[in-house]
N, C-alpha and C positions, 0 to 999 in steps of 0.2 A: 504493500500500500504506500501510495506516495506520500512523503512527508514534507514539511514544510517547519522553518526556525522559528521561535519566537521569543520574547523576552518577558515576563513576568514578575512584576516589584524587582527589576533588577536578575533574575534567574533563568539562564537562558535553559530553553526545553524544545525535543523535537516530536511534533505529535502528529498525528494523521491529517491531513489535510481537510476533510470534513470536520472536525471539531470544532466546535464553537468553543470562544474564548471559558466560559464554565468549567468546560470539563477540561481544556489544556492547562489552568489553575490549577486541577486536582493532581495535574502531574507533575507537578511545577511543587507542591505541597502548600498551593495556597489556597486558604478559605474564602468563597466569596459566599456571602449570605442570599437565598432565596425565601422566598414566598409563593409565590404562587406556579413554581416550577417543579415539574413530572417529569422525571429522564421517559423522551419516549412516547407521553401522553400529552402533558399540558405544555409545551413549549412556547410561551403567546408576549413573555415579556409586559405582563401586565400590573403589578405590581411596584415594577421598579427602583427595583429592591435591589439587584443586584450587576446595579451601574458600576460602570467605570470612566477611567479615561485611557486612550489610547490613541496611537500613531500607528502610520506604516509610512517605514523608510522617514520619517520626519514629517511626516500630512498630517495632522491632525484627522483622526474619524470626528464628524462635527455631533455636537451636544455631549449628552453622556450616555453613550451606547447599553445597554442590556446584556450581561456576555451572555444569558442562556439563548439567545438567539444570533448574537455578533460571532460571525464565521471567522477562524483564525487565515494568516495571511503571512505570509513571505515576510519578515523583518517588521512583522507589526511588534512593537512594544507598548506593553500593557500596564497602568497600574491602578490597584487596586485602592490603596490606602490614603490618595491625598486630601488636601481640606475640603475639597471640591465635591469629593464622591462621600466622605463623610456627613459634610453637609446635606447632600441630597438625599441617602438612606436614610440618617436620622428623623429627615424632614419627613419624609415619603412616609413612614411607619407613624411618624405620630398623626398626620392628618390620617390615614388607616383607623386609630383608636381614637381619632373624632367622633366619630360615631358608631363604634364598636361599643358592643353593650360589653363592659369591661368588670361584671361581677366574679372577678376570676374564682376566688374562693370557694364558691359554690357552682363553680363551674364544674361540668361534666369531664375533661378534658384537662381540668386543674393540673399543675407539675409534667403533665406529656399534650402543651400545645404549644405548633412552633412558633405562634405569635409569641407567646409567653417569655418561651425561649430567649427569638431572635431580639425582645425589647431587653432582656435580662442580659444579654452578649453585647447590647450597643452599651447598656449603661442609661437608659431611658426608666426617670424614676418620675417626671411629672411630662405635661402633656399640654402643649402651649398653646393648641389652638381645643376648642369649644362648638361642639355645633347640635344641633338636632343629631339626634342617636336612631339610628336603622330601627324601626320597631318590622314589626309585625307578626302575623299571627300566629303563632305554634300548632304544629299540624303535627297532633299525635292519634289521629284516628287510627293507620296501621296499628295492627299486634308487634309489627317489627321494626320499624323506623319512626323517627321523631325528627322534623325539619323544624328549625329554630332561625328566622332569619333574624334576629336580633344579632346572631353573632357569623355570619355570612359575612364575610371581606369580600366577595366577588372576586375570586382568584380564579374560578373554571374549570377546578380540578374535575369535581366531581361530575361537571356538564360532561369533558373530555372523556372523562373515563367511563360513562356510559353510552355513551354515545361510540366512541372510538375502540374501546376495549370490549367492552359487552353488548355492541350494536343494536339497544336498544333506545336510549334518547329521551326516559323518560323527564331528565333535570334539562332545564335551559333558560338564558336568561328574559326575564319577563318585565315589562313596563320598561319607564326612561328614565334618564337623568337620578336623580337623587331616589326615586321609587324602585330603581332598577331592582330587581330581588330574582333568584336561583330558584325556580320551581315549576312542578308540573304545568303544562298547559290549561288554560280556559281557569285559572282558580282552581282547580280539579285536588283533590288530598291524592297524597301518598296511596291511601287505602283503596280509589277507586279509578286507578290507573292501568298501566300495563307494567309497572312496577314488578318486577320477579324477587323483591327482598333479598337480593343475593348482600345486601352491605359495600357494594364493592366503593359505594359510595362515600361511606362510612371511612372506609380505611384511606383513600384519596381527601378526606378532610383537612387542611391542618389543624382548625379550630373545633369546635363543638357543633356546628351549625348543623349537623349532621349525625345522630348519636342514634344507640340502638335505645328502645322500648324496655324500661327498666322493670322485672319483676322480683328486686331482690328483697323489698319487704315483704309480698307476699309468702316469698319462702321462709323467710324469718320467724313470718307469725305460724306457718306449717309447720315449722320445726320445736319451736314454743307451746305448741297446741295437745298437752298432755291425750288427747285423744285419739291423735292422728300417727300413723307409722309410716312415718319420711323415707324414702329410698331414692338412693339417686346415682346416676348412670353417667360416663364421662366415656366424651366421645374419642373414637383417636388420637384425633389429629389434637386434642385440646392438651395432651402430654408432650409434644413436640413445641408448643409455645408458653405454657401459662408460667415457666421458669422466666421468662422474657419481663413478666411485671412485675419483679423482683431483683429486675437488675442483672439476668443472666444472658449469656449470650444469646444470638438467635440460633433457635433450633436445638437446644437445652432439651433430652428428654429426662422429665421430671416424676415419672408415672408413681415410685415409690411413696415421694414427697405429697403429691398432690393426694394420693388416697388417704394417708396420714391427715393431711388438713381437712378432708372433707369430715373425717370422723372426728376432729376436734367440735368440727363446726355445730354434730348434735344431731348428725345424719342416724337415722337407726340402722339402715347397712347399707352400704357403700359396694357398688356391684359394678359392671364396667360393659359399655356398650360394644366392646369385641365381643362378648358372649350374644349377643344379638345381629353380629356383622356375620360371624358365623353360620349364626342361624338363616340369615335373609344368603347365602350362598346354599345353603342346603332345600332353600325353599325355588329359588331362585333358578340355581343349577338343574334343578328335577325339574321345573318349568321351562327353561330353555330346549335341556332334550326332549321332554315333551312334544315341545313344537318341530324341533328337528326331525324327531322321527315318525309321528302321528299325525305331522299337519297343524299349522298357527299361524299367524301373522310373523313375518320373518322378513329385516330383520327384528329378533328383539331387542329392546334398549331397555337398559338400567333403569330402576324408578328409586336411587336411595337421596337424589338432589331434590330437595324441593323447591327451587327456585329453578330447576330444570324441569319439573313437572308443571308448572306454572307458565316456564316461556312456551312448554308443547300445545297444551291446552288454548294458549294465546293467540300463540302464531303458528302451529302448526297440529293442528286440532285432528287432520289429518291422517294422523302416526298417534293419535289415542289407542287405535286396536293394536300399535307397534308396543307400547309399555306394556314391563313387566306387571302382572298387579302384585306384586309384594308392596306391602307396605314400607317404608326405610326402618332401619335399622333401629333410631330413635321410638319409632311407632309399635314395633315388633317388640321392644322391651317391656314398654310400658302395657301392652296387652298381653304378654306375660306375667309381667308381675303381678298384674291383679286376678289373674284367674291361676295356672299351674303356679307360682310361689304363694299368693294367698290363700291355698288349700291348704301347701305344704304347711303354711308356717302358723295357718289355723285363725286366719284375721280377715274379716270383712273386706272386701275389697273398696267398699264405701268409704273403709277407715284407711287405706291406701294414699298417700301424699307421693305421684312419682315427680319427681325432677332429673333433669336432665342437664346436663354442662354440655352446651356445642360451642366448635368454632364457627358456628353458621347464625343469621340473622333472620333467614327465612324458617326457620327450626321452628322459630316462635309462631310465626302464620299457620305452620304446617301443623301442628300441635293444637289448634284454635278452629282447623277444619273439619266441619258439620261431620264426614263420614270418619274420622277419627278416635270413633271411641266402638265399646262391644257390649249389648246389652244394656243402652244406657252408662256406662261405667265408660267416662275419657281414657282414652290411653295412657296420656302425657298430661301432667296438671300445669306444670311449670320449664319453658324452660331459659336457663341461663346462657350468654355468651362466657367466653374464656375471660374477658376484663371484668363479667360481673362477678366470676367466681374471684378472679385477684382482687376485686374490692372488699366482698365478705373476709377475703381471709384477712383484711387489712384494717376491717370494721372488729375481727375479732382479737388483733393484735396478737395476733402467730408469727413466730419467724421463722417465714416459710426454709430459708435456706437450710436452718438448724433441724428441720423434723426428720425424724427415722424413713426410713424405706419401709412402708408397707404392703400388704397383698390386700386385695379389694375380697367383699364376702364371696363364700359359696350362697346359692346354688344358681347364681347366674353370674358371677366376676370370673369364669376362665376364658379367655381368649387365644386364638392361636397367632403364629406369625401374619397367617393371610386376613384374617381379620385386624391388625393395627394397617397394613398399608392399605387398608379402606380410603385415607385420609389422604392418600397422595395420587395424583390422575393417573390411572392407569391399573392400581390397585385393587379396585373391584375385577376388574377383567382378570386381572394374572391371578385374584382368589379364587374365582370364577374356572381357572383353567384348571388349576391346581388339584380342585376337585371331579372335574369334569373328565378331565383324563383319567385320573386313577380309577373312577366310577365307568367309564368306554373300555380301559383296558383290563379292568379287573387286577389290577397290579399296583402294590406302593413304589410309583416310582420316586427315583432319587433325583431327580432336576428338577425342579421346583420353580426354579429363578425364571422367569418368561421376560427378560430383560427388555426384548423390542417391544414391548407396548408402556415401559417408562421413561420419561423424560419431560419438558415440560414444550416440547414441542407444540404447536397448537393441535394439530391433526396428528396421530398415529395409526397405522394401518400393520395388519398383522396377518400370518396363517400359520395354524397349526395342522398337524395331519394325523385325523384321529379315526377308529373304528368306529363305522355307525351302521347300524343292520346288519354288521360284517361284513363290511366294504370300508376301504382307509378310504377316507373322505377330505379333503383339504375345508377344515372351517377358518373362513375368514371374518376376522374382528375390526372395529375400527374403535379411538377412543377421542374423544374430544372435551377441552376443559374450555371455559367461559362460553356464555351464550351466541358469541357471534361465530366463534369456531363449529359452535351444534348444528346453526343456522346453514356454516358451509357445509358440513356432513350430512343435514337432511335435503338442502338443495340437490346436492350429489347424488343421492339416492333416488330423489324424484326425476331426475335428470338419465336415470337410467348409466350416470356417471362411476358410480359405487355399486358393487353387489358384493356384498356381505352380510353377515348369518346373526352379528349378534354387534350393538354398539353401547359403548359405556360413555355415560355424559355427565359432565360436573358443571355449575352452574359458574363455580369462580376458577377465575386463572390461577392453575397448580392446582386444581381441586381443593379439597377441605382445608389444607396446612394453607390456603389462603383465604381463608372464609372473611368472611365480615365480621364475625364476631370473635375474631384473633387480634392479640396482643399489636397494636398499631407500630408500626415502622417509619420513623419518616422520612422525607423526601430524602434529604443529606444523608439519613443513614443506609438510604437505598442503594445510593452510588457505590458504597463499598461491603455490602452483603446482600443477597438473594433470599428474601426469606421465603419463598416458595421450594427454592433448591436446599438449603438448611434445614428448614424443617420435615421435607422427603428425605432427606438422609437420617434424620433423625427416627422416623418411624422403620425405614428400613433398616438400621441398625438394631432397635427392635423387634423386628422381624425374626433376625439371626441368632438374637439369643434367647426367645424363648422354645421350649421342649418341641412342640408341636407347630407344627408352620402349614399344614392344613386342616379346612375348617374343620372335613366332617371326620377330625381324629379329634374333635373339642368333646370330652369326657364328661364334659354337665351338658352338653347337646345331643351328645349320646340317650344319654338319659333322661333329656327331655322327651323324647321319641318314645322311647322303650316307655316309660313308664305315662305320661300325656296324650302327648300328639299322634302316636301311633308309626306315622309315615309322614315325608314330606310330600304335601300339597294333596292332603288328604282334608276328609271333611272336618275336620275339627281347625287344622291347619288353616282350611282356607276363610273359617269364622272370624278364627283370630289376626291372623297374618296377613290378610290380601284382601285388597280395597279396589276400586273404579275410578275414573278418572272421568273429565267431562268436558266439552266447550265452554270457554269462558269471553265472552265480551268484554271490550275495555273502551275507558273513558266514559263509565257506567256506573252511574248513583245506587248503591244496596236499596233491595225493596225496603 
């Protein structure tokens, strides 16, 4: 790649010739501060926060350029720190928090916003100019998201990142001038959009304007409620981050520590949604050969995203008879635990409190859905994100770092390896094969690893070659993570472009270890760690070391069967475990 010199506060550095001034700083080891800057996404220079000055060959670039979008250049010298560019950041940030609802303290985002931050790095302790402050209305009618434009700085992250990453569009900017405000179309709430609650919004925030649907008193009072017997379920991909809001690196697996806190917390048992990821591969697995070899809609696609069941229904209502009907994994627990564990353990299912810890934000929606529950009896009562569970433990003054390694309860806390890389894209599918094959060939085989369907590529495409009727049959997979990659995989297929047997879809990029409802990363910290790529490593190295690494050798799954369920995707099975799906209209007011 060609490069090209430059000089930077004085340090000369040779960088790639598409670099913007930004990123040649970062090589250069110098810091220039941003706002409303997404490597990749938001690149708009709107902020103007992180001006500079500069030259090529002695010209002046005229005013104070933006390096997140000022292209570097043959002998351009750059600097960062004079009075000049001081002057203007400082300036630029405090008119910002002119009318920035500035209650930091009770702010949602407190201590992890990078306004907060960046005002705290300039050295900005008062705020010189005054004006009319952003109101407007809080839109907390979703289950899953809360838009707050009081605290909206108009940066365009989040417009960018849904619109350009999850190619759906539903944020964008609305009215003029000083009314301008970040929100659905026509007035429209969050709630009655085409919204898929993936959060991806959420995590693209710098500030609070954008926060998930808090349930963490309710669980409090569940937990306090001598009547009630609390159990609760931690997904994945939530051990692969909730070390991160403690100050741990990213991709930190924490699984010991975090079962230990939740039983501080007062949980009456502590169980783990691998024992339900499991399950939904055993349910799941027998429902795809099902259709492979009896005849189904094919291909079949995954249904454990609910924010991907939401974009199908939406936009491609179509490929309704293409989903799995399992329920997710979250779903399949909670309608366990209240029937097969509430026998066992001899308690009213009424008196059942389940909660759930996801790294997902549409969890909460999905949980809230009418066809959700069994007999009257919800599946899922509550559930939290990974920051709400770091807030409890930090409401309950635990140090998280210092707690023991524990093991989550029987008769539903055993997981195997294929069950944690649930949370990483691609993970359902290689669970999925893992069993599939040994159950085609009748044989424990010993390669396990289906490496080509991981990576965070957008589109992966795969084939395996397995006995079906007894005939080796080549089954072709395909996997896709964020909504606009699904959009290309189901075009593909209507297209007559794709023909394969079976596709796994995740609603956020990297799948779960990127959920919306994970430990936030920001922009600056982005540039020099992947937490989509961290935190897959972090659950595959889980993978590796525990005993069992497929599902259907999970020994309380066994025994759900044997002694409950009978068989997978039998009649009991399909009471509890497997649901319908439906067309959904959007930009549509609830009856």
């Amino acid at each position: 790649m060609e490069k090209v010199n430059v000089t930077i506060n004085g340090i000369p550095v040779s960088v790639p010739k598409d670099y913007t001034v930004l990123l040649a700083a970062r090589e250069a080891g110098v810091d220039i501060p941003t706002l409303c800057y997404l490597k990749d996404i938001n690149e708009i220079a709107a902020c103007r926060v992180c001006v500079v000055e500069a030259d090529i060959n002695g010209v002046p670039v005229r005013n104070l350029p933006a390096s997140c979008v000022l292209q570097v250049a043959e002998g351009m010298n750059v600097r960062t720190n004079t009075p000049a560019v001081r002057k203007a950041v400082r300036t630029n940030v405090e008119l910002i928090l002119a009318n920035h609802n500035r209650e930091c303290t009770t702010c949602k985002r407190n201590r992890n916003c990078e306004l907060q931050k960046l005002c705290d790095e300039l050295g900005i302790e008062d705020v010189r100019y005054e004006g009319d402050k952003r109101e407007g209305k809080i839109d907390a009618l979703s289950h899953s998201i809360v838009r707050d434009p009081s605290k909206c700085i108009l940066c365009g992250r989040c417009v960018s990142t849904c619109k350009n990453v999850q190619g759906i569009g539903v944020l964008d900017f609305t009215k003029r001038g000083f009314k301008t405000e970040v929100a659905p179309a026509f007035g429209f709430s969050m709630r009655d959009v085409d919204c898929v609650y993936c959060g991806q919004c959420i995590e693209a925030c710098p500030v609070a304007a954008l926060h998930e649907r808090d349930y963490i008193e309710e669980v409090w009072a569940a937990i306090d409620d001598p009547t009630k017997h609390v159990v609760v379920q931690t997904a994945p991909a939530v051990r692969a981050s909730l070390g991160e809001e403690f100050g741990l690196p990213v991709g930190t697996p924490v699984t010991g520590k975090m079962v230990a806190a939740l039983r501080r917390l007062g949980f009456d048992k502590v169980f783990d949604t691998n024992f339900s990821a499991d399950l939904t591969i055993m349910e799941e697995g027998t429902e795809f050969l099902g259709r492979v070899t009896g005849g189904g809609a094919l291909p079949m696609i995954t249904s454990c995203s609910p924010g991907w069941i939401r974009f199908c229904e939406m936009k491609y209502p179509e490929f309704l008879p293409n989903l799995s009907t399992c329920k997710s994994p979250q779903q399949m627990f909670g309608a366990i635990a209240k029937s097969y564990y509430a026998e066992k353990a001899g308690i009213d299912p009424k008196d059942i409190v389940c909660v759930s810890i996801m790294p997902c934000t549409s969890k909460k929606t999905e949980c809230a859905r009418p066809e959700m529950e069994v007999d009257g009896i919800r599946d899922v009562d509550y559930s939290l994100t990974t920051r709400e569970l770091g807030d409890m433990i930090k409401q309950a003054r635990l140090r998280f770092a210092d707690l023991p390694d524990e093991a989550p309860d029987s008769i539903l806390g055993e997981g195997t390896g294929a069950a944690v890389i649930f949370g990483a894209t691609g993970g359902v599918m290689e669970a999925a094969l893992r069993t599939v094959a040994d159950i085609l060939t009748g044989k424990d085989l010993p390669d396990v690893d289906y490496k080509v369907v991981r990576g965070i590529e957008g589109v992966k495409t795969a084939a395996v070659t397995l006995p079906i009727n007894g005939v080796d049959t080549e089954v072709r997979v395909a996997v896709a993570h964020g909504t606009a990659n699904a959009a290309k995989v189901l075009d593909a297929v209507k297209a007559g472009e794709l023909d394969v047997h079976f596709i796994e879809v995740m609603a956020c990029p990297g799948g779960c270890v990127h959920g919306g409802g994970q430990s936030i990363v920001s922009a600056k910290d982005r540039l020099d760690v992947n937490p989509k790529v961290n935190r897959a490593n972090a659950l595959y190295s889980e993978d590796l070391r525990l005993p069992e690494r497929k599902s259907h050798k999970n020994a309380e799954v066994q025994a759900l069967y044997d002694n409950y369920l009978k068989e997978p995707n039998g009649h009991l099975s399909h009471k509890l475990l497997h649901t319908h799906y439906q067309k959904r209209d959007t930009y549509c007011l609830p009856e």
